[in-house]
C-alpha positions as CSV (number, residue, x, y, z in Angstrom):
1,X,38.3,-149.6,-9.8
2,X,41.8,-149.7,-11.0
3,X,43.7,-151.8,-8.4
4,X,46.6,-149.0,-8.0
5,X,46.4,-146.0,-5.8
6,X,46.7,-144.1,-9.1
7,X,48.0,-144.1,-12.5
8,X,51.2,-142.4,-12.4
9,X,52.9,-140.1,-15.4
10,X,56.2,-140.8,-13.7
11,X,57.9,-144.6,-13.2
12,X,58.8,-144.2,-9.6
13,X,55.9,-141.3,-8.0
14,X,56.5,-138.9,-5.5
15,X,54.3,-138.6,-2.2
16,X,54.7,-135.8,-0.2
17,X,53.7,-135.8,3.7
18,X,53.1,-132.5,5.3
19,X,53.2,-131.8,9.1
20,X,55.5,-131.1,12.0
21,X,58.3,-133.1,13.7
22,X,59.5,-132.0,17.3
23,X,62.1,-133.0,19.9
24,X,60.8,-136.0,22.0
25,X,61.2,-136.7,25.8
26,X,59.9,-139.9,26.0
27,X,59.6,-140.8,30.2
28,X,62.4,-144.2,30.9
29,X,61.7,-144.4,35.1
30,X,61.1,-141.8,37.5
31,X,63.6,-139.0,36.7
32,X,64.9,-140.0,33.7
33,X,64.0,-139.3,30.0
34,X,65.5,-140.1,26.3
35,X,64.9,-137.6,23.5
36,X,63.9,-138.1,20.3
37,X,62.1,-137.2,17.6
38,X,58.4,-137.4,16.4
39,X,54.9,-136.0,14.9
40,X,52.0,-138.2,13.3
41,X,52.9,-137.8,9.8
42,X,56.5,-138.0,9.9
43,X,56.1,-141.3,11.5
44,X,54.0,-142.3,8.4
45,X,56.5,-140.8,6.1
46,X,59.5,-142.9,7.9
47,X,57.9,-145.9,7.3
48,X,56.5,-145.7,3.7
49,X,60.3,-144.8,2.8
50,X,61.2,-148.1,4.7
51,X,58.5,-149.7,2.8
52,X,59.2,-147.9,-0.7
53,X,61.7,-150.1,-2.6
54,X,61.7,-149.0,-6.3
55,X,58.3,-148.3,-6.5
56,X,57.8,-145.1,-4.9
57,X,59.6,-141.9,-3.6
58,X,58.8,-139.9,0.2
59,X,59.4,-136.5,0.6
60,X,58.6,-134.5,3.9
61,X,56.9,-130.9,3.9
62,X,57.4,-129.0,7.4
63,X,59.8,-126.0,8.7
64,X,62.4,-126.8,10.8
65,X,64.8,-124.2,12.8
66,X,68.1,-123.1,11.3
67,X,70.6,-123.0,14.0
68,X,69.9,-125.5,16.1
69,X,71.6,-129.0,17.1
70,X,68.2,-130.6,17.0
71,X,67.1,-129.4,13.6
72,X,70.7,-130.5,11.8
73,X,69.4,-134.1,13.2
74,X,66.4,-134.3,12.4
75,X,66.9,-133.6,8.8
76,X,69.6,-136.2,9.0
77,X,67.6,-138.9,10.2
78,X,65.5,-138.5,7.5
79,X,67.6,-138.2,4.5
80,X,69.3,-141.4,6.4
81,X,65.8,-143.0,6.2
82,X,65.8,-141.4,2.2
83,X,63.2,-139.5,2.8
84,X,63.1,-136.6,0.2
85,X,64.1,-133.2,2.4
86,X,63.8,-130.7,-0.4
87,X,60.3,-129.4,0.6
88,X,61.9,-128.8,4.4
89,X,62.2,-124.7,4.9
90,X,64.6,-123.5,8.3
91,X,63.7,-120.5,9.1
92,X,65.9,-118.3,11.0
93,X,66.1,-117.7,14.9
94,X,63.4,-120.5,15.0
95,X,63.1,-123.8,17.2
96,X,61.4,-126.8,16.9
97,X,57.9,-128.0,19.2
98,X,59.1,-130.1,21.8
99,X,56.7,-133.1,23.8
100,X,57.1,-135.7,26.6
101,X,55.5,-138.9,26.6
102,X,54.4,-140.9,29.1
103,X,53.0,-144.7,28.7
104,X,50.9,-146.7,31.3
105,X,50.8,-150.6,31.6
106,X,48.7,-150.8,28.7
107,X,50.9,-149.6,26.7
108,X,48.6,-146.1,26.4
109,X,50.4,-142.9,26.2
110,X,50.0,-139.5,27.2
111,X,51.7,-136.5,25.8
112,X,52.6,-133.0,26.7
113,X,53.1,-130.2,24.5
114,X,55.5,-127.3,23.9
115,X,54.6,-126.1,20.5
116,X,53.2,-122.6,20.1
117,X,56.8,-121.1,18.4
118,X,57.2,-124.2,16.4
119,X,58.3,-123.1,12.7
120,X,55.9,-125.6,11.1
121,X,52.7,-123.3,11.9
122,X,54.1,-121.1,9.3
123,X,55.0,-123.4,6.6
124,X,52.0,-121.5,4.4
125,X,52.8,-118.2,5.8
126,X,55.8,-117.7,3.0
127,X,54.7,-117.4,-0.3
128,X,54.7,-119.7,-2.2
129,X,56.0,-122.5,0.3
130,X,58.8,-124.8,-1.0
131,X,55.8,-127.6,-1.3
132,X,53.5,-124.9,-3.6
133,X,57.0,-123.8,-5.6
134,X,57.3,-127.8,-6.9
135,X,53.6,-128.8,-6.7
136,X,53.9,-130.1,-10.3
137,X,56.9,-132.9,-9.0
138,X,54.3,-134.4,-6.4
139,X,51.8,-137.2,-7.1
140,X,50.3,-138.1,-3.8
141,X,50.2,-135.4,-0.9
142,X,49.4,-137.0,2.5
143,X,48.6,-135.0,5.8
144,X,46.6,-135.6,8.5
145,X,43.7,-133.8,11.0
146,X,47.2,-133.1,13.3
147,X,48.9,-131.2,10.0
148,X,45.5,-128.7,9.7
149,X,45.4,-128.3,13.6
150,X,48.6,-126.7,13.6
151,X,48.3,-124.0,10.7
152,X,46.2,-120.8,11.3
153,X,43.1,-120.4,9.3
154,X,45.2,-118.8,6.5
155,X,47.8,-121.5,6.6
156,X,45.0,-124.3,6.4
157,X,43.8,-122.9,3.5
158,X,46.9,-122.7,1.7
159,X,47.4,-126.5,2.5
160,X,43.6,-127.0,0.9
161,X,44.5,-125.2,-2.1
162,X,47.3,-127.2,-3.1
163,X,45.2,-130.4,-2.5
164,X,43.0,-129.4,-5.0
165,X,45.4,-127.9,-7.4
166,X,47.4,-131.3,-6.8
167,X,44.2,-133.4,-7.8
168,X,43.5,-130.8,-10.7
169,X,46.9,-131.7,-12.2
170,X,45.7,-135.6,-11.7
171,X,47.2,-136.4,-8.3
172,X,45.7,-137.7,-5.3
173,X,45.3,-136.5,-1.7
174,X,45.2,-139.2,1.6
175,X,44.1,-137.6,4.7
176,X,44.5,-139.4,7.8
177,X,41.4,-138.0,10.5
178,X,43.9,-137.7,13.9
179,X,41.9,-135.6,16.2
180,X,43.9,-133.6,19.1
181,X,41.0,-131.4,20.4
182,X,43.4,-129.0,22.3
183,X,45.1,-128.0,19.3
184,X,41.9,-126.5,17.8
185,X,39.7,-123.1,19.0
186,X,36.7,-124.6,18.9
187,X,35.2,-127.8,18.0
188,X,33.0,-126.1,14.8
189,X,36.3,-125.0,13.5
190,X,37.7,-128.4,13.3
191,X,34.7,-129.7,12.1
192,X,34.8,-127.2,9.6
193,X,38.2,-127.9,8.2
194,X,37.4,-131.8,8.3
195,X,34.7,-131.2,6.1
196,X,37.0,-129.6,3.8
197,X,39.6,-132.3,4.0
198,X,37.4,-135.2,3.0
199,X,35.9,-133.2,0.1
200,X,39.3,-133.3,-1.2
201,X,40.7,-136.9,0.2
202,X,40.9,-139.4,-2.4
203,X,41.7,-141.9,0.3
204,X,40.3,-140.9,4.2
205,X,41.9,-142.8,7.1
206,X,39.8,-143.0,9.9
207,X,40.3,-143.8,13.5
208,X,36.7,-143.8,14.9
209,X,37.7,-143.0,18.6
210,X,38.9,-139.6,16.9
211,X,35.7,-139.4,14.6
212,X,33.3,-139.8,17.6
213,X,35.1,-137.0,19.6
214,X,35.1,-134.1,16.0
215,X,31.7,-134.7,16.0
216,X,30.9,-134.4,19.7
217,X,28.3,-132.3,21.0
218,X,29.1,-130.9,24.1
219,X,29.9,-133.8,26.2
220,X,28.9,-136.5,24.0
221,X,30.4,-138.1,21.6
222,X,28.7,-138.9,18.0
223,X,27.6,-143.0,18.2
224,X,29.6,-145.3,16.0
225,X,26.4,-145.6,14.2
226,X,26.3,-142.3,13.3
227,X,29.6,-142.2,12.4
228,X,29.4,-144.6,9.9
229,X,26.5,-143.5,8.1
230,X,28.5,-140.4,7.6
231,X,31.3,-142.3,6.2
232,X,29.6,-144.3,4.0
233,X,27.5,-141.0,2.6
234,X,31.4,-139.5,2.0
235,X,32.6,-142.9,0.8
236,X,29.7,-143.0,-2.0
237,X,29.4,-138.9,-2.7
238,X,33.1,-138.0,-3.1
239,X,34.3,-141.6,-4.3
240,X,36.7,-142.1,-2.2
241,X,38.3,-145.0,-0.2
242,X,37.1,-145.1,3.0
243,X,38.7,-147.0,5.7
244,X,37.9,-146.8,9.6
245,X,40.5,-148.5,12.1
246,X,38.8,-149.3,15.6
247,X,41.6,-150.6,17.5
248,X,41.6,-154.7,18.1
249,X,38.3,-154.7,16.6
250,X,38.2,-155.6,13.0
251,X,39.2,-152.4,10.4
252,X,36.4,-151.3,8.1
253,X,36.5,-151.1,4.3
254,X,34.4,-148.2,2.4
255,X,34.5,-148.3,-1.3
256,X,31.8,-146.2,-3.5
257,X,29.0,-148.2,-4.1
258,X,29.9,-151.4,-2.4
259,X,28.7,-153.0,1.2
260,X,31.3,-151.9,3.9
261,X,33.7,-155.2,4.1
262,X,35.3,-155.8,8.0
263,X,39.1,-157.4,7.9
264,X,40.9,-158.4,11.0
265,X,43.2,-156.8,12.9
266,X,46.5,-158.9,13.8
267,X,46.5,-160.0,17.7
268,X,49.5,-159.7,19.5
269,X,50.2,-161.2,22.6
270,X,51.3,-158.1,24.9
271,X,51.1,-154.2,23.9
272,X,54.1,-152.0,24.8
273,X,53.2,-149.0,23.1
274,X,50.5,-148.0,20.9
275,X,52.4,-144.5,20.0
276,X,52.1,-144.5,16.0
277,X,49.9,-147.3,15.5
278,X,47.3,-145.6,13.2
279,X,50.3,-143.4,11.7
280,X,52.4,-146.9,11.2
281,X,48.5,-148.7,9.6
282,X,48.7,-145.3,7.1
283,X,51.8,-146.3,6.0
284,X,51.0,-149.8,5.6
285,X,48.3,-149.2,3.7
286,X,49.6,-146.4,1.6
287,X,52.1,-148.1,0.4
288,X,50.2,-151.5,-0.4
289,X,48.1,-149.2,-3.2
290,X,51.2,-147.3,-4.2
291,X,52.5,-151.1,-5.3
292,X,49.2,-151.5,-7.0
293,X,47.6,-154.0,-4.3
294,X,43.8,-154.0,-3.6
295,X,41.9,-152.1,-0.9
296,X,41.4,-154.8,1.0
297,X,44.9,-156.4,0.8
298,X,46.1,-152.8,1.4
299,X,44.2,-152.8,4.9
300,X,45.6,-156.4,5.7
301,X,49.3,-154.5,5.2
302,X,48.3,-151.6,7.5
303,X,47.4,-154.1,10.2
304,X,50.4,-156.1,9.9
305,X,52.7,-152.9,10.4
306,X,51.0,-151.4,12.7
307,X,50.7,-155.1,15.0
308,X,54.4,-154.9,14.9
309,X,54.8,-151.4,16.0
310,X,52.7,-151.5,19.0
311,X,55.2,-154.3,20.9
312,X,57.6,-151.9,20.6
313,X,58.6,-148.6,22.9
314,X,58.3,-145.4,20.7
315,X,56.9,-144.4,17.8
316,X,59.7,-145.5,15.1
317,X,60.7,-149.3,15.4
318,X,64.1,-150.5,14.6
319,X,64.3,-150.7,10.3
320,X,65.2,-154.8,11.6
321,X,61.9,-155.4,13.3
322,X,59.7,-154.1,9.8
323,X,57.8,-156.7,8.3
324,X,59.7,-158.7,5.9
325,X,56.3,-160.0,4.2
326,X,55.9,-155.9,3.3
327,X,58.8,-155.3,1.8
328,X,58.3,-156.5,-1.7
């Protein structure tokens, strides 16, 4: 296996994340919040432009509103953080999906949504989308289980399409599993649309809390055995890189035709916040194969990252706090 992600036509690649941002209230004492701004595969896409240096290029693939205070910043922030805003449609008369977060003593959070209007849902409903218009500029297209939940059945498709068109033209697709059962109708339609998303994934990020609950039945959730047979069938059938984060305990490495390989996690002495930990490990390990680094020095990079990211409050840490070892 070639030790890059892939073998780029361009010098400096393009990888496009697709998903939704939205306003965040994020809880600071009893009666008192401070807003922001978040969504899983933003997150990721803030960080692998922190990460990029002159080996790579982020762009960011959502719909944002068109009059609104909140939608000037966001795009803003972004193109501060250099992420590539050209794929970023603002629709008229539209806001953005707002959510509150609360976090316990553990540092676990719990979120509340406000999203049914947001824009994002109807990225794919235009045709062609601003993504689908300059498909042939993008080399890697990232998006996670979050990113399908929000597009209707038509939209989802649209999304699938361009994976596939994307890996047709020699690209690759990275698909992150992040499992929010309230966003879908039913659990066989998730299960459905995961299916099709590792068909296509040239690189599946799994968080095997969120694998055990897609495959639930009824009340109970798929074993971790079970689980990872199912990985290591997908791992060996479609060829792709497998990797499966469970939490503290050390992250799993499938690669087609090899034994499954455990690497540690990084310990940290007290959690504050575990808010974009597996988005903040994507981008860690993203951007190790981007830079040509191995699997499994890839998944020692996503642990680093997302170790640091979890002793801090919300999901985007100060650019001071990244890694220095992960820069280069």
């Amino acid at each position: 296996m070639n030790p890059s992600l892939f073998e780029p036509a361009r010098v400096k690649p393009r990888l496009v994340a697709v998903g939704e941002c939205m306003i965040e209230l994020r809880s600071t004492g009893a009666q008192t919040m401070v807003r922001g701004y978040g969504g899983d595969t933003l997150n990721t896409a803030v960080y692998l432009a922190r990460l990029a240096g002159p080996h790579y290029q982020v762009g960011y693939a959502t719909a944002l509103g068109a009059q609104d205070p909140y939608s000037d910043e966001m795009l803003a922030a972004w193109q501060a953080e250099h992420i590539d805003t050209r794929h970023v449609s603002r629709p008229p008369h539209r806001t953005p999906g707002l959510y509150t977060i609360t976090v316990d003593e553990q540092g676990e959070r719990q979120f509340h949504y406000w999203r049914q209007n947001s824009p994002a849902r109807d990225y794919f409903s235009e045709a062609p989308s601003l993504l689908e218009q300059d498909l042939a500029s993008v080399d890697v297209l990232y998006f996670s289980g979050i990113s399908l939940a929000i597009l209707p059945p038509a939209g989802r498709q649209r999304l699938f399409q361009a994976a596939q068109t994307l890996r047709a033209q020699g690209g690759k697709v990275v698909f992150d599993n992040n499992y929010r059962p309230r966003l879908w109708a039913s659990a066989q339609e998730a299960q459905a649309a995961y299916a099709q998303a590792y068909a296509c994934a040239d690189v599946a990020l799994i968080t095997l809390n969120d694998e055990q609950a897609v495959w639930a039945h009824g009340a109970s959730l798929a074993t971790e055995a079970q689980v990872l047979e199912r990985v290591q069938s997908l791992s060996n059938r479609a060829g792709a890189e497998v990797v499966v984060k469970r939490g503290a305990e050390p992250t799993l490495l499938y690669l087609p035709g090899q034994a499954p390989l455990a690497l540690p996690t990084q310990r940290v002495a007290r959690v504050v916040d575990t808010t974009a930990a597996g988005d903040s490990f994507a981008a860690g390990y993203v951007s190790a194969r981007l830079k040509g680094k191995t699997p499994q020095e890839a998944v020692l990079a996503g642990n680093c990252l997302a170790a640091e990211v979890i002793q801090h409050p919300g999901a985007i840490i100060p650019a001071a706090a990244m890694p220095s070892e992960l820069r280069a």
